[in-house]
PDB file of N, CA, C and O in Angstrom:
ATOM      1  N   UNK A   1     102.407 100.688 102.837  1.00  0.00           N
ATOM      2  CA  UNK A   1     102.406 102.109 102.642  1.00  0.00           C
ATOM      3  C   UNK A   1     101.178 102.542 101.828  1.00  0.00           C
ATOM      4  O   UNK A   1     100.351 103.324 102.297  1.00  0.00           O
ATOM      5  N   UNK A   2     101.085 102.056 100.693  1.00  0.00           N
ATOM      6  CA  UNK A   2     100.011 102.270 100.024  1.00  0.00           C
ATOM      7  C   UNK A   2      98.471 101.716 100.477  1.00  0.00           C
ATOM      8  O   UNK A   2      97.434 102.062  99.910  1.00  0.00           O
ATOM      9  N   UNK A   3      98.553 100.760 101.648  1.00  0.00           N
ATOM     10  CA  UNK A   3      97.082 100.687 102.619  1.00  0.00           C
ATOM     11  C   UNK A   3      96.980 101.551 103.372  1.00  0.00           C
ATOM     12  O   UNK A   3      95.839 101.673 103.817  1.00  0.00           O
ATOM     13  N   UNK A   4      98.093 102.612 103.925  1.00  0.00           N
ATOM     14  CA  UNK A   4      97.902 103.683 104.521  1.00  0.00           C
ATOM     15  C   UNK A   4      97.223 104.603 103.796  1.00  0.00           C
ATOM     16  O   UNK A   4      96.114 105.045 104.096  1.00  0.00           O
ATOM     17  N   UNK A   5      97.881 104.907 102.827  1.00  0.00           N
ATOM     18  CA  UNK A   5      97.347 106.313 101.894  1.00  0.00           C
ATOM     19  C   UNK A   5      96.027 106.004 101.427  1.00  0.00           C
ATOM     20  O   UNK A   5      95.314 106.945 101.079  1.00  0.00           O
ATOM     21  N   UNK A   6      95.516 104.627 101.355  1.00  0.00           N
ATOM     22  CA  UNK A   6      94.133 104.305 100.793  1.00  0.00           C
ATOM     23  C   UNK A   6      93.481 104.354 102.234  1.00  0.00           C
ATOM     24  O   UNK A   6      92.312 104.735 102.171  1.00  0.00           O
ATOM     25  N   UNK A   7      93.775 104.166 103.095  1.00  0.00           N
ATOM     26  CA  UNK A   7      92.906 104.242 104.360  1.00  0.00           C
ATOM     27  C   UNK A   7      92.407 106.124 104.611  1.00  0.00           C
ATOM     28  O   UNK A   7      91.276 106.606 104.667  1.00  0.00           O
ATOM     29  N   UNK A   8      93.473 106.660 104.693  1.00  0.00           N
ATOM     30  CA  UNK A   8      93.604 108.120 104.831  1.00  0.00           C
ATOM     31  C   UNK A   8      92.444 108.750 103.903  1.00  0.00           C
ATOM     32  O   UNK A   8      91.510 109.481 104.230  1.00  0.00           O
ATOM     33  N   UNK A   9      92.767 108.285 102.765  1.00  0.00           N
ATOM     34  CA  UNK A   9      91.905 109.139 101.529  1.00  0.00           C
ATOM     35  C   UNK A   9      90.853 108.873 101.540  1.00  0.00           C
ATOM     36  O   UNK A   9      90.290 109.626 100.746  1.00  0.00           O
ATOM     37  N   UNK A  10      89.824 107.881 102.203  1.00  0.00           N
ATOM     38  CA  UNK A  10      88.810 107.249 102.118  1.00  0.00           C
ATOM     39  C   UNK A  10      87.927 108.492 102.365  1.00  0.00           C
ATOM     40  O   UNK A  10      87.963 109.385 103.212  1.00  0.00           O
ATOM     41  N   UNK A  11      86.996 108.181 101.152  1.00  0.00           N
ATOM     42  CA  UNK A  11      86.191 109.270 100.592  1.00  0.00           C
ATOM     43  C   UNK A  11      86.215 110.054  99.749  1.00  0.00           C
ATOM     44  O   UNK A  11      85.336 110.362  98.943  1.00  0.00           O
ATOM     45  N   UNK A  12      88.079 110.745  99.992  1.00  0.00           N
ATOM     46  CA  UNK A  12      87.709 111.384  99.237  1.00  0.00           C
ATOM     47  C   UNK A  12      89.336 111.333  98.501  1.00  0.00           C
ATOM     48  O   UNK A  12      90.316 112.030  98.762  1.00  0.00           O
ATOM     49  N   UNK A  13      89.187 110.323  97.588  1.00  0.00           N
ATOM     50  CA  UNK A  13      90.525 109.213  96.459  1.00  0.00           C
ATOM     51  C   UNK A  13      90.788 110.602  95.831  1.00  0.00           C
ATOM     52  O   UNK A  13      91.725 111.355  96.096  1.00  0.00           O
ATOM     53  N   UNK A  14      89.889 110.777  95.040  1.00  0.00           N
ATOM     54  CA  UNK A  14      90.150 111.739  93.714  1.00  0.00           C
ATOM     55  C   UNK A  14      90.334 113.055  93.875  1.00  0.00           C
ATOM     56  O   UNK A  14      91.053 113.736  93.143  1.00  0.00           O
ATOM     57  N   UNK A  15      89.477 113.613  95.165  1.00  0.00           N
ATOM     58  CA  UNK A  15      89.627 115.206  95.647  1.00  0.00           C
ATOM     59  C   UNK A  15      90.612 115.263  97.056  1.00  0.00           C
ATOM     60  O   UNK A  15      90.195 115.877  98.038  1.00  0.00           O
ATOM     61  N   UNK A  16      91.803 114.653  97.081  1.00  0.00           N
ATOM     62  CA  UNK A  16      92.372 114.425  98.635  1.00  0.00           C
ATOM     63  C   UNK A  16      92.050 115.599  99.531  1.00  0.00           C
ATOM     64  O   UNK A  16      91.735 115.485 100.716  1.00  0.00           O
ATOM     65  N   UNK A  17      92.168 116.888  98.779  1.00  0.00           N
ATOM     66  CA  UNK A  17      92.353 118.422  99.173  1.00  0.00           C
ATOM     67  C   UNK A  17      91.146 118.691  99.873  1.00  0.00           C
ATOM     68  O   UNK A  17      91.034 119.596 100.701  1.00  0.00           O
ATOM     69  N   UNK A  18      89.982 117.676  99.444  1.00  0.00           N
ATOM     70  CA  UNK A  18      88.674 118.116 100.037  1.00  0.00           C
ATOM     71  C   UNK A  18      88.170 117.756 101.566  1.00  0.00           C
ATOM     72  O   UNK A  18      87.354 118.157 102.395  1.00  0.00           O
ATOM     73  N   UNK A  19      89.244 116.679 101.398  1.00  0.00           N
ATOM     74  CA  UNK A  19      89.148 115.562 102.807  1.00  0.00           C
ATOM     75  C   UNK A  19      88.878 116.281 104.247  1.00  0.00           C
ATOM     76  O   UNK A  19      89.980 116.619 104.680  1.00  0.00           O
ATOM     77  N   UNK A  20      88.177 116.529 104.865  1.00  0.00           N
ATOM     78  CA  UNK A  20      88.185 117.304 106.543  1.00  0.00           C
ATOM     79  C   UNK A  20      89.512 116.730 107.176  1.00  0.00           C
ATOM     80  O   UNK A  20      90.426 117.490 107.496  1.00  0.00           O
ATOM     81  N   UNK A  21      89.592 115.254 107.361  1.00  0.00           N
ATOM     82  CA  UNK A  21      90.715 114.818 107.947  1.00  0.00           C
ATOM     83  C   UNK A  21      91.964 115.309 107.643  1.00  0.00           C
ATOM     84  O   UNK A  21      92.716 115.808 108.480  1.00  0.00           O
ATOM     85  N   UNK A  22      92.321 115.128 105.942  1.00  0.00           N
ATOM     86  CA  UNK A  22      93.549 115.726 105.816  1.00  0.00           C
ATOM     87  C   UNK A  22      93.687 116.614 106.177  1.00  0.00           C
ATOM     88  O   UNK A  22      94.495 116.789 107.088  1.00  0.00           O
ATOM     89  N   UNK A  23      92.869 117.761 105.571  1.00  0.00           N
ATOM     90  CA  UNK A  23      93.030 119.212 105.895  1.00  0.00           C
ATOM     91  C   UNK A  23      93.383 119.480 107.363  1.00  0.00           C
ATOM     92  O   UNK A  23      94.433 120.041 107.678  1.00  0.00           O
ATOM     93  N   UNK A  24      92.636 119.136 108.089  1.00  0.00           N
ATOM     94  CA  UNK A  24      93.421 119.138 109.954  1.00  0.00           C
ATOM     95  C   UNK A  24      94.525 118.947 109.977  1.00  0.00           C
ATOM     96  O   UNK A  24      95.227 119.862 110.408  1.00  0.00           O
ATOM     97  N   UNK A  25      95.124 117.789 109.566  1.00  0.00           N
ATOM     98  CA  UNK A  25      96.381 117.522 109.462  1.00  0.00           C
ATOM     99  C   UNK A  25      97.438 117.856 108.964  1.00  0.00           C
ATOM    100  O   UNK A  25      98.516 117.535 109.462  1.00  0.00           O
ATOM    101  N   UNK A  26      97.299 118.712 107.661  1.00  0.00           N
ATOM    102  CA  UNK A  26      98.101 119.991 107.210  1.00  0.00           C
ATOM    103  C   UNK A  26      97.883 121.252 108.285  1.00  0.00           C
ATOM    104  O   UNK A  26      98.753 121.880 108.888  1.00  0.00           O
ATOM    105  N   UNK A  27      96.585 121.396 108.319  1.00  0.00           N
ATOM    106  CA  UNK A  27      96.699 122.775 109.680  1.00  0.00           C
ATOM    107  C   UNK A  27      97.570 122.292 111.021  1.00  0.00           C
ATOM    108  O   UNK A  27      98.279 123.154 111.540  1.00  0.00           O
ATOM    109  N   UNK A  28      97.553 121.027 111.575  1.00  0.00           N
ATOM    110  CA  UNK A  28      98.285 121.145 112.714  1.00  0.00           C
ATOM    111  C   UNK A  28      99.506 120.808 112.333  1.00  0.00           C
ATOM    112  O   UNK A  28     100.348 121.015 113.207  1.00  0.00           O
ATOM    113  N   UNK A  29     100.168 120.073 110.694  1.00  0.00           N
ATOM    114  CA  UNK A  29     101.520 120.164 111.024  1.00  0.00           C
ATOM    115  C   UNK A  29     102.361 121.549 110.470  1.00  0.00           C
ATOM    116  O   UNK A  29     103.437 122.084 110.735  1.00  0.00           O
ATOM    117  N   UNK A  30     101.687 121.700 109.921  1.00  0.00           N
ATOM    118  CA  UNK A  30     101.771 122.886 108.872  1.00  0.00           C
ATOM    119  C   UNK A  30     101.583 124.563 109.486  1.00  0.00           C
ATOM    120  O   UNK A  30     102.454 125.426 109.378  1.00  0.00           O
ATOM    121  N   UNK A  31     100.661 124.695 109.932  1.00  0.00           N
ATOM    122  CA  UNK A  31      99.964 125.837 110.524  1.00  0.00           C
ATOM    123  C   UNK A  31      99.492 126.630 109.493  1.00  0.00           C
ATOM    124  O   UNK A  31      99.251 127.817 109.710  1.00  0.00           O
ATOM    125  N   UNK A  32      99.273 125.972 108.032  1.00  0.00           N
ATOM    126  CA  UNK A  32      98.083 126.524 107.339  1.00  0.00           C
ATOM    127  C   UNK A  32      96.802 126.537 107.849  1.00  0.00           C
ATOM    128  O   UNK A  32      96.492 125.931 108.875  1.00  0.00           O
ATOM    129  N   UNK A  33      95.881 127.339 107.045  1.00  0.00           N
ATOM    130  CA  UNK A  33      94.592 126.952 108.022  1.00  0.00           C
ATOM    131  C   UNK A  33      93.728 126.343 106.890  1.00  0.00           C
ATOM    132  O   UNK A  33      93.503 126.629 105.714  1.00  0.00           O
ATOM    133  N   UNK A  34      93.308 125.297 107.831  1.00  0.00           N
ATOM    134  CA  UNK A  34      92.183 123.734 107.500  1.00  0.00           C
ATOM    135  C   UNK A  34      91.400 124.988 105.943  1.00  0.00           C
ATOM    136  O   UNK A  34      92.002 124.728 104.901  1.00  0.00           O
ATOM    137  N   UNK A  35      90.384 126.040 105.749  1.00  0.00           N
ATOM    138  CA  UNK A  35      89.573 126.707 105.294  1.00  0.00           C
ATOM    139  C   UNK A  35      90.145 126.544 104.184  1.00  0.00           C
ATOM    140  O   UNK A  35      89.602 125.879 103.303  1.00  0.00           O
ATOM    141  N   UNK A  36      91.576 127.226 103.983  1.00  0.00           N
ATOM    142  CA  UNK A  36      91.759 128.242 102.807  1.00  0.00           C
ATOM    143  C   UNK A  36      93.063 126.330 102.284  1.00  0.00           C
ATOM    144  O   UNK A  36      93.955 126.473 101.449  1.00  0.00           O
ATOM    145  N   UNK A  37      92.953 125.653 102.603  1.00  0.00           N
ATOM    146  CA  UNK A  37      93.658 124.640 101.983  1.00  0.00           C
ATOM    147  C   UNK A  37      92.878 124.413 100.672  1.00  0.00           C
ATOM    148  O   UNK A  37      91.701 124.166 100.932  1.00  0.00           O
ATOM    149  N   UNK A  38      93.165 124.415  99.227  1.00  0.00           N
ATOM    150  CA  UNK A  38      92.339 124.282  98.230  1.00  0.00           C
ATOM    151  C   UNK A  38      93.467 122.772  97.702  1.00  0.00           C
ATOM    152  O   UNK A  38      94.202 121.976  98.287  1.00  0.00           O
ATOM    153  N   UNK A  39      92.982 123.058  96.131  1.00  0.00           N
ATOM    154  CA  UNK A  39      93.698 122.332  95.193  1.00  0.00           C
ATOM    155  C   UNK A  39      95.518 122.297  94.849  1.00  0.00           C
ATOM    156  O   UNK A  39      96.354 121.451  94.532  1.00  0.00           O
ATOM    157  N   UNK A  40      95.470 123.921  95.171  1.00  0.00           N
ATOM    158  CA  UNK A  40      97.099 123.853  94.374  1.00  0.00           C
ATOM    159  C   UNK A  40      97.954 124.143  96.028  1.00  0.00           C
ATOM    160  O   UNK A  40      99.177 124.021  96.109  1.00  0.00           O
ATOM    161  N   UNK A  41      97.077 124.534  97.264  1.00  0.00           N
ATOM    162  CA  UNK A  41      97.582 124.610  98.589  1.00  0.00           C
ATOM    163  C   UNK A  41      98.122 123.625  99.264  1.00  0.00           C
ATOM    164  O   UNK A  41      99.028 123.646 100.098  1.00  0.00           O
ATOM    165  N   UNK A  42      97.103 122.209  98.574  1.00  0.00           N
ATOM    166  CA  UNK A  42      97.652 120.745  99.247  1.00  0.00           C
ATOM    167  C   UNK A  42      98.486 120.142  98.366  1.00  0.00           C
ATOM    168  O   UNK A  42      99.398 119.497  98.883  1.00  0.00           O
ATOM    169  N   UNK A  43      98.422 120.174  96.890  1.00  0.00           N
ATOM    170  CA  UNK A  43      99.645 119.671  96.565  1.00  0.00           C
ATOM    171  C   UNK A  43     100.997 120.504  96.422  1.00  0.00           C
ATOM    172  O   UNK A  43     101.981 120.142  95.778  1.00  0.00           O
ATOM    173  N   UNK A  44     100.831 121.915  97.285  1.00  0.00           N
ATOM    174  CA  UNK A  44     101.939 122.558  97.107  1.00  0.00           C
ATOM    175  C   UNK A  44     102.827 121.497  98.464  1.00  0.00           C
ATOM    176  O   UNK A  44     103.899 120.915  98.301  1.00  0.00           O
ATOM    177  N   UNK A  45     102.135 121.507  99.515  1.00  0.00           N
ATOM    178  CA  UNK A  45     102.211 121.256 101.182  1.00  0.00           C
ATOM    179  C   UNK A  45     102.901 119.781 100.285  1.00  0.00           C
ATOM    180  O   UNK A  45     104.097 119.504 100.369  1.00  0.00           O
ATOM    181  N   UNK A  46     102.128 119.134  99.637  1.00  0.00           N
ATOM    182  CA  UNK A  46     102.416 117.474  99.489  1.00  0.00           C
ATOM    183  C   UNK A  46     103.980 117.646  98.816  1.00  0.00           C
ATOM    184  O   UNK A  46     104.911 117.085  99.396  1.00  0.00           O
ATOM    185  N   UNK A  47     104.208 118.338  97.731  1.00  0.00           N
ATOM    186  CA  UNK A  47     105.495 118.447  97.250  1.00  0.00           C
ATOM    187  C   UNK A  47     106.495 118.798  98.110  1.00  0.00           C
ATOM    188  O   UNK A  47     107.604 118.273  98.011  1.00  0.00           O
ATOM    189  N   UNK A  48     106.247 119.619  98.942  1.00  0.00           N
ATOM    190  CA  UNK A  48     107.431 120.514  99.555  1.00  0.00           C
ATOM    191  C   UNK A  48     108.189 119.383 100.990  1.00  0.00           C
ATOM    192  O   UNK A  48     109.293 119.148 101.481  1.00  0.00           O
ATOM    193  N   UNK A  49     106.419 118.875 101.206  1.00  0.00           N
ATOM    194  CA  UNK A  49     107.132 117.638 102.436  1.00  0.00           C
ATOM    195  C   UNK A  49     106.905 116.538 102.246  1.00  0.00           C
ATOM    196  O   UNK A  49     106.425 115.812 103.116  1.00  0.00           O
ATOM    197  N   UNK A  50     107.300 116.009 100.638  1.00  0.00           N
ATOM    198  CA  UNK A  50     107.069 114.453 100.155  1.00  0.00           C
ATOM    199  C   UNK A  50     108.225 113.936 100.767  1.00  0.00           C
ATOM    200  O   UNK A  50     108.021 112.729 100.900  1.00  0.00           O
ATOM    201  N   UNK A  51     109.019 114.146 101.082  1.00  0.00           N
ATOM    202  CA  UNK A  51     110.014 113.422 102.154  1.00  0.00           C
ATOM    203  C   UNK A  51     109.368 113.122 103.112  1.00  0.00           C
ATOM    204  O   UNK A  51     108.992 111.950 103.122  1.00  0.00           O
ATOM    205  N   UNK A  52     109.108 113.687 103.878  1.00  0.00           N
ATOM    206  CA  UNK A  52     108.263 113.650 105.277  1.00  0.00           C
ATOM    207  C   UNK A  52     107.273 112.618 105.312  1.00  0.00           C
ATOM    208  O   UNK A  52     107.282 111.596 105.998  1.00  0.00           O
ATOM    209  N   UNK A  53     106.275 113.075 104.351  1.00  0.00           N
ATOM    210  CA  UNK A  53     105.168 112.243 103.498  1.00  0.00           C
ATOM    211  C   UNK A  53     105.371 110.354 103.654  1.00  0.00           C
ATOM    212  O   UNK A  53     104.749 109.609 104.412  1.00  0.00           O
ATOM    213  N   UNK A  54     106.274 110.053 102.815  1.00  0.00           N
ATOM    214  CA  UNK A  54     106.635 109.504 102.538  1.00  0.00           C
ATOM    215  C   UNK A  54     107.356 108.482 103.708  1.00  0.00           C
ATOM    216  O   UNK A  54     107.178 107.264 103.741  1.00  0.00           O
ATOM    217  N   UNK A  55     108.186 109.234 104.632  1.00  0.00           N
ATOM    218  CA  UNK A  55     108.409 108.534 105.850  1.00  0.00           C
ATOM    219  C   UNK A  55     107.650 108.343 106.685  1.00  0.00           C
ATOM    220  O   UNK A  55     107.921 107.554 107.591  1.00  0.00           O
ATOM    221  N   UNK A  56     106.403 109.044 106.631  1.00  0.00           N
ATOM    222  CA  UNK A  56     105.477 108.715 107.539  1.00  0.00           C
ATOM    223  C   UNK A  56     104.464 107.320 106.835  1.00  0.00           C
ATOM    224  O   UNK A  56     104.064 106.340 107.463  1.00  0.00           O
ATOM    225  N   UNK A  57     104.343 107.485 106.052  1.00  0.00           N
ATOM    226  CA  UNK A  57     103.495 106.509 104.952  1.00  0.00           C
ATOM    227  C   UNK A  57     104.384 105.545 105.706  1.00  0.00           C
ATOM    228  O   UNK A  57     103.930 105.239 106.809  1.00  0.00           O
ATOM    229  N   UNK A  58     105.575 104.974 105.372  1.00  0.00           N
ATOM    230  CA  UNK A  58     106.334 103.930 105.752  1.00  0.00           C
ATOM    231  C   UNK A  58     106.176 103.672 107.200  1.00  0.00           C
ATOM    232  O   UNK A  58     105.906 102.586 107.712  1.00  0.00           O
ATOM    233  N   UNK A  59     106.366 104.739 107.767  1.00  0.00           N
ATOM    234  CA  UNK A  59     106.328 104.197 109.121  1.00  0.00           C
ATOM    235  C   UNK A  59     104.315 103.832 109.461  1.00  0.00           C
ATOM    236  O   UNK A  59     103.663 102.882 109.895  1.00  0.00           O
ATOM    237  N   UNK A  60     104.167 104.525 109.205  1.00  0.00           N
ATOM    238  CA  UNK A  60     102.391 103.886 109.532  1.00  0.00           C
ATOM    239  C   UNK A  60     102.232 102.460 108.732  1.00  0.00           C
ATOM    240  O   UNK A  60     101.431 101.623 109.149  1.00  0.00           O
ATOM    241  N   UNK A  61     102.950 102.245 107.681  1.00  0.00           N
ATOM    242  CA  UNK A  61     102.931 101.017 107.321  1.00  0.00           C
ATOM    243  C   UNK A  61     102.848  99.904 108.326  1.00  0.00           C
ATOM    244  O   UNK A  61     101.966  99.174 108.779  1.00  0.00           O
ATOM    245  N   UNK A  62     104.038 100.069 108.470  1.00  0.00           N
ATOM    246  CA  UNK A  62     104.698  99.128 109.753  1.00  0.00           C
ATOM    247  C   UNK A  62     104.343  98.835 110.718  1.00  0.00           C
ATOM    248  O   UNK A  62     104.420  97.725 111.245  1.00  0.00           O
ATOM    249  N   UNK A  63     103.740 100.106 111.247  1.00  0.00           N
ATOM    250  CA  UNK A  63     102.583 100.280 112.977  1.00  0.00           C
ATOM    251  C   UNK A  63     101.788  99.590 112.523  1.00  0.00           C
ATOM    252  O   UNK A  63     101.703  98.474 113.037  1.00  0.00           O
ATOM    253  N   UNK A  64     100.995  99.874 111.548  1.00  0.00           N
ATOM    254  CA  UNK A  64      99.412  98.925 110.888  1.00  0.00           C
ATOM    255  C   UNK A  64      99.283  97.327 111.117  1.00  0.00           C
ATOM    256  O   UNK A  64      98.240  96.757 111.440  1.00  0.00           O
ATOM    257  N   UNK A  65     100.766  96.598 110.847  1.00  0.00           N
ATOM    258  CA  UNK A  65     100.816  95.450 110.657  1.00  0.00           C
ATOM    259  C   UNK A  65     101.337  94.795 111.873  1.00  0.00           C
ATOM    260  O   UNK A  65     101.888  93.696 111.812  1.00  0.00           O
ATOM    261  N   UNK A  66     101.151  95.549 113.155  1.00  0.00           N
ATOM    262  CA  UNK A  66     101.486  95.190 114.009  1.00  0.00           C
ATOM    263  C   UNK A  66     100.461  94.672 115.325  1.00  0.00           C
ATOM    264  O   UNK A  66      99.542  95.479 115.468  1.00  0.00           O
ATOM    265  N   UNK A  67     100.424  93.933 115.961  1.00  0.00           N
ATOM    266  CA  UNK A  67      99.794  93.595 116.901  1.00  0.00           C
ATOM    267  C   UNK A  67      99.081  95.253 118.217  1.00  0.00           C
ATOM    268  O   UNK A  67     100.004  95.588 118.960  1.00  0.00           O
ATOM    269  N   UNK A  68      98.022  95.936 118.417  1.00  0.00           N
ATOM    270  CA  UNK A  68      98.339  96.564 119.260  1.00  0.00           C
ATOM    271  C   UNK A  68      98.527  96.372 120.642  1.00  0.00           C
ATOM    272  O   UNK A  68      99.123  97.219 121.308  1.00  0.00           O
ATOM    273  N   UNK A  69      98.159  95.532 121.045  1.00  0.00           N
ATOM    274  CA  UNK A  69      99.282  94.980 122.830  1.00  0.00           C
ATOM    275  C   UNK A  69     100.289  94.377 122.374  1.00  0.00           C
ATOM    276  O   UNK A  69     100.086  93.274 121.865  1.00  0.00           O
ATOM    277  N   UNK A  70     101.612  94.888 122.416  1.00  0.00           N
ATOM    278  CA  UNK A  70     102.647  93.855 122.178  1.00  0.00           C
ATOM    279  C   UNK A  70     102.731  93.025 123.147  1.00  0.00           C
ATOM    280  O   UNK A  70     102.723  91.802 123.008  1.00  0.00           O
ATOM    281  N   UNK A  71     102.845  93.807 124.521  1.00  0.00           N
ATOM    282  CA  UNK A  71     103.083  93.165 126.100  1.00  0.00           C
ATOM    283  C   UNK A  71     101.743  93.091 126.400  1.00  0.00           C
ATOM    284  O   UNK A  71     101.438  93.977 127.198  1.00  0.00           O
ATOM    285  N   UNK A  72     100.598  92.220 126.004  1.00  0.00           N
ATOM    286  CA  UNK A  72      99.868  91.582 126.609  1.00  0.00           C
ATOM    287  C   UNK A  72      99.631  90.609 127.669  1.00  0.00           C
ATOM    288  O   UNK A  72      99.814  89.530 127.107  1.00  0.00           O
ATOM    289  N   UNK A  73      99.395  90.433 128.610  1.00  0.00           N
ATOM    290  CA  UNK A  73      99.929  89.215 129.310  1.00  0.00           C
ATOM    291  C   UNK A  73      99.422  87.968 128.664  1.00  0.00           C
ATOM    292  O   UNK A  73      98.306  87.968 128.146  1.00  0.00           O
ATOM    293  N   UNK A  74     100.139  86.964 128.666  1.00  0.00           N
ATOM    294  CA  UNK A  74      99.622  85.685 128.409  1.00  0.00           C
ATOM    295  C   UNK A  74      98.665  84.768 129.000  1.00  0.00           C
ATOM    296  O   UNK A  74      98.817  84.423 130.172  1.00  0.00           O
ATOM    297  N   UNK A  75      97.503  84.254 128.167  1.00  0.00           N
ATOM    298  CA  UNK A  75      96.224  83.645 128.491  1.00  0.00           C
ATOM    299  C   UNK A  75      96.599  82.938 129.757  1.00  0.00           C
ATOM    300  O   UNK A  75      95.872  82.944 130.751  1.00  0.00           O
ATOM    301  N   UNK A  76      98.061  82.169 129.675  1.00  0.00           N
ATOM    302  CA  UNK A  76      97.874  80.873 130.948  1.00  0.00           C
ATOM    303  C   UNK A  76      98.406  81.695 131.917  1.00  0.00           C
ATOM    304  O   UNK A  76      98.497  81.164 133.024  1.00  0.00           O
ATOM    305  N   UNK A  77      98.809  82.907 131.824  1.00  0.00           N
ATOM    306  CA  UNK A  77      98.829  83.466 133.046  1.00  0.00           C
ATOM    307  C   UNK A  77      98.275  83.514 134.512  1.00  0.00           C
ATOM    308  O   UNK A  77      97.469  84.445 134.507  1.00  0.00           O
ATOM    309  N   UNK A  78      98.320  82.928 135.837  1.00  0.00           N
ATOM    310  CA  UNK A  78      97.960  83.171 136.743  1.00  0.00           C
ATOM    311  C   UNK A  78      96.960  83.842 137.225  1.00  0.00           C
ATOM    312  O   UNK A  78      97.263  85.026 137.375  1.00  0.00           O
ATOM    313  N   UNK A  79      95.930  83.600 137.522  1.00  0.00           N
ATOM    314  CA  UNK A  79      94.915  84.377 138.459  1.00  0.00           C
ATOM    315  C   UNK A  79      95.648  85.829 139.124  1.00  0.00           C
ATOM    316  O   UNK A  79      95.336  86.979 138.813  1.00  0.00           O
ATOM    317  N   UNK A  80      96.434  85.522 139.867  1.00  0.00           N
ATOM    318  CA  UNK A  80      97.348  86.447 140.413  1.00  0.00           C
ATOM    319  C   UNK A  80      97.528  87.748 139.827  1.00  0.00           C
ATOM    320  O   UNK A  80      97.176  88.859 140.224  1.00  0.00           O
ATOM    321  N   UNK A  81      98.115  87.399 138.858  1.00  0.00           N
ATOM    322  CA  UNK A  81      98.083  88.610 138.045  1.00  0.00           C
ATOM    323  C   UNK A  81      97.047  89.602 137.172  1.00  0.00           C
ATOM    324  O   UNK A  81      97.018  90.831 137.110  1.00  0.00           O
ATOM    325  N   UNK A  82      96.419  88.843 136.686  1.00  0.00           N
ATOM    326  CA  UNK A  82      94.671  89.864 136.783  1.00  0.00           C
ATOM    327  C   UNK A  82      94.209  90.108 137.973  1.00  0.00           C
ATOM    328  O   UNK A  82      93.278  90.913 137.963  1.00  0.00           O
ATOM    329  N   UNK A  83      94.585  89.616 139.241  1.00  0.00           N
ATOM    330  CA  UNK A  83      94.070  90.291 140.492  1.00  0.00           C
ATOM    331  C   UNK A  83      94.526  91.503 140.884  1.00  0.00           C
ATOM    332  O   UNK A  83      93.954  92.486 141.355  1.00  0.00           O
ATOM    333  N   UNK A  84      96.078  91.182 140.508  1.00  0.00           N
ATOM    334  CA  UNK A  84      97.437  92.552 140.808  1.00  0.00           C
ATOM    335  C   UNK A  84      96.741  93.909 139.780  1.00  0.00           C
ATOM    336  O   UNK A  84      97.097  95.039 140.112  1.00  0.00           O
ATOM    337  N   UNK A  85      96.202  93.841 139.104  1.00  0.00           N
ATOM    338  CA  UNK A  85      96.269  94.970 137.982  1.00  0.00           C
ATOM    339  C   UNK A  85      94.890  95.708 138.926  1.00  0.00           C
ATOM    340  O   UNK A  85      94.937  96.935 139.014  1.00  0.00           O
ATOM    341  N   UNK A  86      93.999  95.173 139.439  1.00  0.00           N
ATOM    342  CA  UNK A  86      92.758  95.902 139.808  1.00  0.00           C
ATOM    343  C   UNK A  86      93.346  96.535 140.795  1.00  0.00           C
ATOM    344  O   UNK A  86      94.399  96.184 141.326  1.00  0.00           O
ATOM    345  N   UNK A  87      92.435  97.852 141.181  1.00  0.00           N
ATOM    346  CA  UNK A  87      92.753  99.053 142.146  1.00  0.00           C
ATOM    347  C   UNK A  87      92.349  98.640 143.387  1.00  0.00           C
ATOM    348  O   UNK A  87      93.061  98.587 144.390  1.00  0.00           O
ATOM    349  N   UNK A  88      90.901  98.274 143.278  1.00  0.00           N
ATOM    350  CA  UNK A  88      91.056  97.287 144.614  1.00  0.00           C
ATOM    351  C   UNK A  88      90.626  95.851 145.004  1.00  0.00           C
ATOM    352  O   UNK A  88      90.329  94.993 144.173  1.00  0.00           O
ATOM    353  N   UNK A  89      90.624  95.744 145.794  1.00  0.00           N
ATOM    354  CA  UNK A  89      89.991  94.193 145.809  1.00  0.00           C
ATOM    355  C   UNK A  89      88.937  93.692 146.309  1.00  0.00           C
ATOM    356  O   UNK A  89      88.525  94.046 147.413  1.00  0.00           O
ATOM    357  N   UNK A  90      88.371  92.835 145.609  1.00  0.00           N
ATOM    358  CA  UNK A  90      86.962  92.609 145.883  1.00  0.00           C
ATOM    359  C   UNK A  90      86.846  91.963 146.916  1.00  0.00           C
ATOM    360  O   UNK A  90      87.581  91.008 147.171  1.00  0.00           O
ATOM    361  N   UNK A  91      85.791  92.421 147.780  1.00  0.00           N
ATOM    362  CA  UNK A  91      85.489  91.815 148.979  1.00  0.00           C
ATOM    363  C   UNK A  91      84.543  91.035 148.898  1.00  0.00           C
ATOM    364  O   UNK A  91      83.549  91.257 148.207  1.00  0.00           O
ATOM    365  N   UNK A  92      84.770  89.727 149.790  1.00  0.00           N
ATOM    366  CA  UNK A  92      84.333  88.641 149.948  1.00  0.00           C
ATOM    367  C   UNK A  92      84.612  87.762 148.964  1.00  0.00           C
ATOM    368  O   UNK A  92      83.892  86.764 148.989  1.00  0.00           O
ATOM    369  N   UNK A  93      85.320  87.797 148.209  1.00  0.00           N
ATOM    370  CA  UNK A  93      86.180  86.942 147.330  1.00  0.00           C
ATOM    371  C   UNK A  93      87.270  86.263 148.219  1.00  0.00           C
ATOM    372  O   UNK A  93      88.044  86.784 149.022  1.00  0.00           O
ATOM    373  N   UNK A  94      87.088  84.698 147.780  1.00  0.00           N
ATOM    374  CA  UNK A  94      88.436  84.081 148.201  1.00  0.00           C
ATOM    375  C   UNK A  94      89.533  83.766 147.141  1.00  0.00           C
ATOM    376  O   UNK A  94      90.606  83.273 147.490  1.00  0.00           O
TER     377      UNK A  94
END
C-alpha cells in the first residue's frame, strides 16, 4: 500500500496537491476541477474519501504484486498454438 502512495506522489512527496496526475484524478472522480484543486481542496477531497482512499491503496497494492499475464501460455507449449493466435497464415510456411 504504501509503494503505491510512494509511486503516485513521485515528484511531488511534500506538495501532493501540486501533482498534475493527482489532480486529474480528483477531477475525474470527483468532478472538481484539476485548476482550482489547491492545498486545503485536496486534503479536504483526501479526508472526506479516506475510506475510498484507502481501499484503493490496498487494492493497487495487491494488483502491483502480481504477475501481468496471469493466463500466459506456457513456454513448452506447442507450435500450434502460437500459430492459432495469428490472423492469418503465412504463406509458404510448412
Amino acid at each position: 500500500m504504501l509503494r503505491v502512495l510512494w509511486r503516485l506522489t513521485r515528484g511531488y512527496r511534500l506538495r501532493p496537491w501540486q501533482s498534475p496526475y493527482l489532480r486529474w484524478r480528483i477531477e475525474t472522480y470527483s468532478g472538481l476541477d484539476a485548476r482550482s484543486i489547491g492545498f486545503g481542496a485536496f486534503w479536504a477531497f483526501a479526508w472526506r474519501e479516506r475510506g475510498n482512499l484507502l481501499r484503493y491503496l490496498r487494492w493497487a497494492g495487491r494488483m502491483s504484486g502480481k504477475p501481468e499475464l496471469e493466463h500466459s501460455p506456457r513456454s513448452d507449449a506447442g507450435s500450434e498454438l502460437r500459430e492459432a493466435k495469428r490472423p492469418f497464415p503465412i504463406i509458404g510456411r510448412r
